[in-house]
C-alpha positions in Angstrom: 0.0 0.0 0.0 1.1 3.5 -0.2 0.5 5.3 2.6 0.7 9.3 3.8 1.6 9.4 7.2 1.1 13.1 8.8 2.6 14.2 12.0 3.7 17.2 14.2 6.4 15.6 15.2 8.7 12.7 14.1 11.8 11.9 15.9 14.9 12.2 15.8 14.1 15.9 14.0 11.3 16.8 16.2 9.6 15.3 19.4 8.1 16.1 22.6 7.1 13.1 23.6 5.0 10.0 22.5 4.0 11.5 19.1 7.2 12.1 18.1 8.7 8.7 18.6 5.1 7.0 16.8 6.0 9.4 13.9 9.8 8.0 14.0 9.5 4.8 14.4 5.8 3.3 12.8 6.8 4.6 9.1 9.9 2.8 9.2 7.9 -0.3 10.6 5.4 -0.5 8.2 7.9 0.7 5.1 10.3 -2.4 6.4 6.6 -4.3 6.0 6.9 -3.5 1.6 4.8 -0.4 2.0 5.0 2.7 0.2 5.3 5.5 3.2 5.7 8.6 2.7 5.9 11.0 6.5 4.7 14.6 6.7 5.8 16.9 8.9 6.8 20.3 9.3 10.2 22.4 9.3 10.8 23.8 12.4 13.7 26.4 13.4 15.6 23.6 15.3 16.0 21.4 12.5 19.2 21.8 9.9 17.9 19.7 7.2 20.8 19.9 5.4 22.9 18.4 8.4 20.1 15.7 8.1 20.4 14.7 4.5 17.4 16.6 3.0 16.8 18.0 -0.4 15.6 21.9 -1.1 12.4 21.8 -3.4 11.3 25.5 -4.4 7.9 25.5 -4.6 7.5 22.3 -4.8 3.7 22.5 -4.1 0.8 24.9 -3.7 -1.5 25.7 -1.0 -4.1 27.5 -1.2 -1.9 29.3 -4.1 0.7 30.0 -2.1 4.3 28.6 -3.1 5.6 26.0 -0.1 9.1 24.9 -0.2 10.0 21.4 0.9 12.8 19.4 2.2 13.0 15.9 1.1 14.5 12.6 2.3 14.2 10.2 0.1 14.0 6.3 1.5 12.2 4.1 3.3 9.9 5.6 4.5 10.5 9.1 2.5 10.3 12.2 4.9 9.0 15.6 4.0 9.7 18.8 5.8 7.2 21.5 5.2 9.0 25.1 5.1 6.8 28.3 5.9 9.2 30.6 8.0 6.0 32.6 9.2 4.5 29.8 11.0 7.5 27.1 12.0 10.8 29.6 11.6 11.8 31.6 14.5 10.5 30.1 17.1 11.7 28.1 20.1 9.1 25.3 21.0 6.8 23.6 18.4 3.7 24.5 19.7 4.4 27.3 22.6 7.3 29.0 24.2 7.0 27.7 27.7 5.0 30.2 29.2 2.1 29.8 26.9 0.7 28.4 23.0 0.9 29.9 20.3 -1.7 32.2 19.5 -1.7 31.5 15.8 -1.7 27.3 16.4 -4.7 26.8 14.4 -3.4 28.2 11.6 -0.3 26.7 11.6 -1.6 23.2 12.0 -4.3 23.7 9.3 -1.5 25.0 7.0 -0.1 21.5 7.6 -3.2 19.0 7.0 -3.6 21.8 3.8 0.1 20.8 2.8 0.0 17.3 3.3 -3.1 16.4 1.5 -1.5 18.8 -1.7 1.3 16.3 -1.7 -0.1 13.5 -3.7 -0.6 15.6 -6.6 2.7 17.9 -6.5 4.7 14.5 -6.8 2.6 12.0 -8.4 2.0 10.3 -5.4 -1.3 7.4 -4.7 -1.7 7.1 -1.5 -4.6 4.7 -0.3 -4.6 5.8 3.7 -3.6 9.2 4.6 -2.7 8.7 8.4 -3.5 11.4 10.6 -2.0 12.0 14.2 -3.5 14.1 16.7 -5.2 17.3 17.0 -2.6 19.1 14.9 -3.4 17.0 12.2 -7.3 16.5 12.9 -8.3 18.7 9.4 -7.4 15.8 7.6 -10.1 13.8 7.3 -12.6 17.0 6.6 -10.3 19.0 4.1 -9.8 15.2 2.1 -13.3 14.7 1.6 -14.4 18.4 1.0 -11.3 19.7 -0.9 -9.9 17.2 -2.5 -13.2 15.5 -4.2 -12.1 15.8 -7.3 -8.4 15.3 -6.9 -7.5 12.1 -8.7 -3.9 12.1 -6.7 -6.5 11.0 -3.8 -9.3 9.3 -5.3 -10.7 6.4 -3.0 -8.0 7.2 -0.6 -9.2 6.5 3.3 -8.3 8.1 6.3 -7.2 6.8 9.6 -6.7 9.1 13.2 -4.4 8.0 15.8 -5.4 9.4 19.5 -2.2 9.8 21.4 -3.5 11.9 24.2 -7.4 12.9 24.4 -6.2 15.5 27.0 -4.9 17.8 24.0 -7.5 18.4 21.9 -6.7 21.9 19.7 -9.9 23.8 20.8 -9.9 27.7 19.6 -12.5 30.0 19.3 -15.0 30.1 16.8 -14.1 33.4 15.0 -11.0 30.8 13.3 -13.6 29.3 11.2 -13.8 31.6 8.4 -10.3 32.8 9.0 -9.0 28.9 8.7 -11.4 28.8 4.9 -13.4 26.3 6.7 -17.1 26.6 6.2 -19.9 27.5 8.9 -21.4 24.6 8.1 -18.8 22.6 10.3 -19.5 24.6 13.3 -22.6 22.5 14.5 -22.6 19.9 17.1 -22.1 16.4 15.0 -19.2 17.8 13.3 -16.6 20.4 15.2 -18.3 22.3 17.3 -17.4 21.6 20.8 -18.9 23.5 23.7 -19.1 26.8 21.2 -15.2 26.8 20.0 -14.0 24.9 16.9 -12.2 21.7 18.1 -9.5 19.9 15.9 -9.8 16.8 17.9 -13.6 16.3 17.5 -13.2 17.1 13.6 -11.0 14.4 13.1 -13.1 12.0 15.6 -16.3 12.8 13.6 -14.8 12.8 9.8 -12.2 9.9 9.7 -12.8 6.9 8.5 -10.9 4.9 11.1 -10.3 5.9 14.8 -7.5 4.5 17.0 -6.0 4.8 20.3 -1.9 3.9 21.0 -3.3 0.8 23.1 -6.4 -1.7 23.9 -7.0 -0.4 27.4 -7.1 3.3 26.7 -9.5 2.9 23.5 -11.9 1.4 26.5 -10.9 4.4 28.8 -11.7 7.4 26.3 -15.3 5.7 25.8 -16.3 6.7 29.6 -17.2 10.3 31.3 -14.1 9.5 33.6 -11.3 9.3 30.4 -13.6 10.6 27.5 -11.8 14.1 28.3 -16.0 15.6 27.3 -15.6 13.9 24.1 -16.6 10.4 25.1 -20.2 10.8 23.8 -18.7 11.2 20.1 -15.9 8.2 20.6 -19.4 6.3 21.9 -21.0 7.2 18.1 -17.9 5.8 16.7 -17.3 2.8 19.1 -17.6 0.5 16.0 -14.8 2.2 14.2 -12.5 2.5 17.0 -9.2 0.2 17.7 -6.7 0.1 20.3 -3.0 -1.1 19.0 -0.5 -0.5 21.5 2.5 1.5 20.6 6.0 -0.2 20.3 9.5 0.5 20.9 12.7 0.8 19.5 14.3 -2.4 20.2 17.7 -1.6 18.6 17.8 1.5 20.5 16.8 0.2 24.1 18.6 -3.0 24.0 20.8 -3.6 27.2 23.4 -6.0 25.0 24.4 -3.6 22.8 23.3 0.4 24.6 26.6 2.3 23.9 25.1 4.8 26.9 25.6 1.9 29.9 28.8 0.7 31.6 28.3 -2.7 31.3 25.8 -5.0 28.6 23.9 -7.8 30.0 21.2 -10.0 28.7 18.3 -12.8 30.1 21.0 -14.9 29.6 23.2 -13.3 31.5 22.5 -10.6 34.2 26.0 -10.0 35.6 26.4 -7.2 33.9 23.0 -5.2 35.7 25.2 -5.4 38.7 27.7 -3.1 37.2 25.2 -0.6 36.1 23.4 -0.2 39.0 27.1 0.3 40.8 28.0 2.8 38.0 24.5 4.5 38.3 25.1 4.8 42.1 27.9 6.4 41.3 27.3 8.5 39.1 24.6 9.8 41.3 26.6 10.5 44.6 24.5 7.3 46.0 26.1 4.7 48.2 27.1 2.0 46.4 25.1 -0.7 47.9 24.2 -3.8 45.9 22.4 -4.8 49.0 19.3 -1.9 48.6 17.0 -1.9 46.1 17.3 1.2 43.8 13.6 2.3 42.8 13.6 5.5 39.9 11.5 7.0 37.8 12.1 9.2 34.1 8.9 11.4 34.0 7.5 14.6 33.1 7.1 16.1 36.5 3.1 16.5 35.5 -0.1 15.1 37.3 -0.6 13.3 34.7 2.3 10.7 35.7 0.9 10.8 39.3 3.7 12.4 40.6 1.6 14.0 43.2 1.2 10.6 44.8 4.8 9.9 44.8 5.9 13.0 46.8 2.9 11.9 49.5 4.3 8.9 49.6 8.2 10.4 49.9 8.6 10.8 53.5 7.0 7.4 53.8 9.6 5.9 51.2 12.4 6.9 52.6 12.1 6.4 55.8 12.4 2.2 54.3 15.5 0.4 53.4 15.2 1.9 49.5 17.2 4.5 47.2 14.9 6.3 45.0 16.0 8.0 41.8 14.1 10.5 39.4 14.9 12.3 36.5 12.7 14.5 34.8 11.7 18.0 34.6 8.1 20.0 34.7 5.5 21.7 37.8 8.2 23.7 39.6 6.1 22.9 42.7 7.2 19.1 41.8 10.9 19.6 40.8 11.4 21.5 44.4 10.1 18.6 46.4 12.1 16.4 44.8 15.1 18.6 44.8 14.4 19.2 48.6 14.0 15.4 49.6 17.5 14.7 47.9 19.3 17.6 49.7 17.5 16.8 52.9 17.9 12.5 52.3 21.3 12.7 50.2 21.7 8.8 51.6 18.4 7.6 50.2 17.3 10.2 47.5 18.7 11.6 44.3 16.7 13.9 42.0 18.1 15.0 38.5 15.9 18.0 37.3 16.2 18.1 33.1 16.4 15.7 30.9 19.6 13.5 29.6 19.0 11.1 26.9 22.5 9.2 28.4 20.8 9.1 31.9 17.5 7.8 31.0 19.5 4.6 29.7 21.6 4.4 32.7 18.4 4.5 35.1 16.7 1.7 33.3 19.3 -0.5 33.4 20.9 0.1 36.5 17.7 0.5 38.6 15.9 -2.4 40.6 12.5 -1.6 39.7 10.5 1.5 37.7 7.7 3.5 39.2 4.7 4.7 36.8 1.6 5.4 39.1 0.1 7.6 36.5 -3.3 8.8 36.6 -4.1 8.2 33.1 -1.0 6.8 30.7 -2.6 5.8 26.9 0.2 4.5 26.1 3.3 4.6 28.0 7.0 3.7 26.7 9.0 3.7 29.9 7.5 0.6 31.2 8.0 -1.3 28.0 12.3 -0.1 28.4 12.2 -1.2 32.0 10.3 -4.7 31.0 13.1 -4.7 28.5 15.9 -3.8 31.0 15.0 -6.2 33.0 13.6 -3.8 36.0 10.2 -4.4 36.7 7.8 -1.6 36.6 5.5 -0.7 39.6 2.6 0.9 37.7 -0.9 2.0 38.1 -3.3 -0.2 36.1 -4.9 2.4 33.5 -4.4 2.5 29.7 -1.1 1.4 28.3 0.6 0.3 31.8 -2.1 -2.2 32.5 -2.1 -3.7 28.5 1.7 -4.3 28.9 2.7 -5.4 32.7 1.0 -8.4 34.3 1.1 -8.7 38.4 3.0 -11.0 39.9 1.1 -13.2 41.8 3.4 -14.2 44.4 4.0 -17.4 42.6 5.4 -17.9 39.3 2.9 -15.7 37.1 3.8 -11.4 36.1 6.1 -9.0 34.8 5.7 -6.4 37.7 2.8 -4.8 40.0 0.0 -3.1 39.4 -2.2 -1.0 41.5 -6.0 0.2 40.9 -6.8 3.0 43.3 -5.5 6.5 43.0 -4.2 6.9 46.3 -0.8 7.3 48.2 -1.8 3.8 50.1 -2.4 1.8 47.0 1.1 3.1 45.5 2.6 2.4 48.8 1.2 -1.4 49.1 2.7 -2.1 45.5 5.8 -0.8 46.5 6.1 -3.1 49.6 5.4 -5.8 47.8 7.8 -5.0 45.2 10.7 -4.8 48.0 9.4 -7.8 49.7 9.7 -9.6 46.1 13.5 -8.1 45.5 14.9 -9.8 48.5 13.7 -13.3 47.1 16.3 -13.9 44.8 14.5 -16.3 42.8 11.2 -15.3 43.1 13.0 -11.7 41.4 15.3 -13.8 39.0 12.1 -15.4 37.2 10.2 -11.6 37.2 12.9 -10.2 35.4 13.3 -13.3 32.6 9.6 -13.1 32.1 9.3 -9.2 31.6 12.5 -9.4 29.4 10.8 -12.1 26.7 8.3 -9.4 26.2 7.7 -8.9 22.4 7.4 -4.9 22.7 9.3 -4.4 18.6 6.8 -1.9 16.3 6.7 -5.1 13.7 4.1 -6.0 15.8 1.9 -2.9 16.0 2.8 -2.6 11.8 1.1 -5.9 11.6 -2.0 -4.7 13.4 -1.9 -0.9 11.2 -1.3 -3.4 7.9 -4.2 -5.0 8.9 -6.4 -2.1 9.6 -5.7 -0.3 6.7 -6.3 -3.6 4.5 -9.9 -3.5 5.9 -10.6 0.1 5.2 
């Protein structure tokens, strides 16, 4: 199939988060699959295409009669960088500068579904899905059927939208509509009106063909008042057209044999060498080295979204045990100064990296005992997945993504890690104890590890599931 794949993101050129590796890493997938994939996205200040390999095209294509100049990358998949210094040059962040959005984001992202679907015909392209992902691209499926009727470049073409996080939905006012060339007509309740502003989520939820969520659990989840983010009464409409496929990961990149980022490589087959990373990550972090305590950690936005608000109730508790505890992550400033104050005040028991270092996030994996995700929603989640991989089982709460990929040990010989239901520092805290009572049974912990580290987590398998989608469509 040939396929148009349309992102905001795609890593390693752009990404702030789970979007950004999806738009990486699935096009390669399902191009290494013998499909024709051709990704989207735009040209932001921080990215030197020409350090990266890409072509200039002048006026490649038109949109809405405007010349757009692209940078290509031809392979597989091919990758196209849409230039337009007005609306991606200049500017710091992709969609804000810290302190708040962009006030023009509607435009912006409309000038990219525009571009995209003008593709096809600039380069005698076919696609037969055009993939679109997230709000930034959720004019897609509208501006394909109502501009691009009578374009035989997309002729019979179908859309799918992926839902990485309901929570971001590209809502702005109404008085866009006219300014974005988009009929009044779409500006009614079944289509993208959404509580009197124009929402680019609820477009896209009410004009694709296909609708899916980055896993199983989480395309349950958005159906319900409680995860439905006020748009659970459209995802109910569409429940029929609605998938969950869980995201993968990188297994080249996170794989503990080979990760030039750790000081030692170690396998299922072999462990020894998780005993020299946790002693280097020790290190590293002015912890005692102490093979004898359990090393707990965490890589996270510093966001309530990760429940991080249950693990600094839980802190004083924590660390009052026979533990380390590690983080690394950046975010809330309220949340970066209780960490940073329980590693100044606990120096024996607590370290706290605020930022992010790719280098680090490798190191923690490997050298920690165990992972801690108690997020209060997670659709996806990738962390838990590395740690599985890492062989450091993840404490996690059981919600979206985190409950599709770890199974709780059950004390026996069954389980990858443990999972927690109730949002509440005492659930966390029970998982935890049992986690540490599980660490110092040496076999009990030997077979946990081997089980989460035969975990098939590679994006061949979530291709498959795409291939098949897009088959059916």
């Amino acid at each position: 199939m040939e396929i148009l794949f349309v992102a905001s993101e795609v890593a390693p050129w752009s990404k702030t988060g789970g979007l950004g590796d999806v738009g990486g890493a699935l096009p390669r997938a399902l191009a290494a699959r013998g499909h024709a994939v051709h990704v989207v996205t735009p040209r932001y200040a921080s990215i030197d295409p020409e350090a990266s390999g890409f072509v200039r095209r002048d006026g490649a294509l038109r949109v809405r009669g405007e010349a757009t100049t692209l940078w290509v990358k031809e392979g597989r998949p091919a990758v196209y960088l849409l230039e337009h210094e007005r609306y991606y040059g200049g500017r710091r962040g992709l969609y804000g500068d810290g302190a708040r959005e962009y006030a023009d984001n509607a435009e912006r992202f409309a000038y990219l579904a525009r571009a995209a679907l003008a593709l096809p015909a600039a380069l005698r392209l076919r696609p037969r899905i055009v993939h679109a992902n997230d709000w930034q691209a959720g004019l897609c499926p509208f501006l394909l059927r109502h501009e691009h009727g009578d374009d035989p470049a997309l002729a019979g073409a179908r859309t799918v939208f992926t839902i990485h996080n309901l929570a971001y939905q590209g809502v702005f006012p109404k008085a866009v509509v006219p300014f974005l060339g988009l009929p009044w007509d779409v500006f009614r309740l079944d289509a993208m009106e959404f509580h009197d502003q124009l929402s680019f989520m609820k477009a896209a939820l009410s004009f694709a063909d296909a609708l899916t969520t980055v896993s199983p659990t989480y395309a349950k989840e958005v159906l319900t008042p409680e995860g439905g983010q006020g748009l659970d009464p459209v995802l109910r409409q569409r429940r029929a057209d609605l998938h969950g496929i869980l995201n993968g990961i990188d297994v080249s990149e996170w794989d503990p044999s080979r990760d030039p980022h750790l000081p030692a490589h170690y396998s299922a087959r072999d462990l020894s060498g998780k005993a020299i990373c946790k002693a280097g990550l020790q290190r590293e972090l002015g912890l005692a080295i102490r093979p004898d305590v359990p090393l707990l950690a965490m890589v996270t936005r510093l966001a309530d979204q990760k429940g991080i608000d249950l693990v600094v109730s839980s802190l004083a508790d924590l660390l009052e045990r026979e533990v380390q505890v590690a983080v690394l992550g950046s975010g809330s400033h309220a949340y970066e100064e209780a960490f940073a104050r329980a590693a100044r005040e606990r120096p024996d028991r607590m370290a706290a990296h605020i930022g992010f270092d790719e280098g680090l996030a490798h190191r923690i994996e490997a050298g920690a005992d165990a992972f801690l995700m108690p997020s209060r929603f997670e659709p996806c989640g990738l962390n838990q997945m590395y740690s599985l991989r890492y062989g450091t089982p993840p404490i996690v709460r059981a919600v979206g993504g985190l409950d599709d990929t770890v199974e709780d040990f059950d004390g026996w010989t069954r389980g990858t890690g443990f999972k927690f239901a109730e949002y509440t520092p005492g659930a966390l805290m029970l998982a935890v104890r049992r986690a540490l009572e599980t660490w110092r049974d040496q076999r009990a912990w030997h077979g946990l590890v081997a089980r989460g580290m035969g975990q098939d987590f590679s994006w061949d398998r979530s291709a498959r599931s795409y291939e098949a989608l897009y088959a059916g469509l």
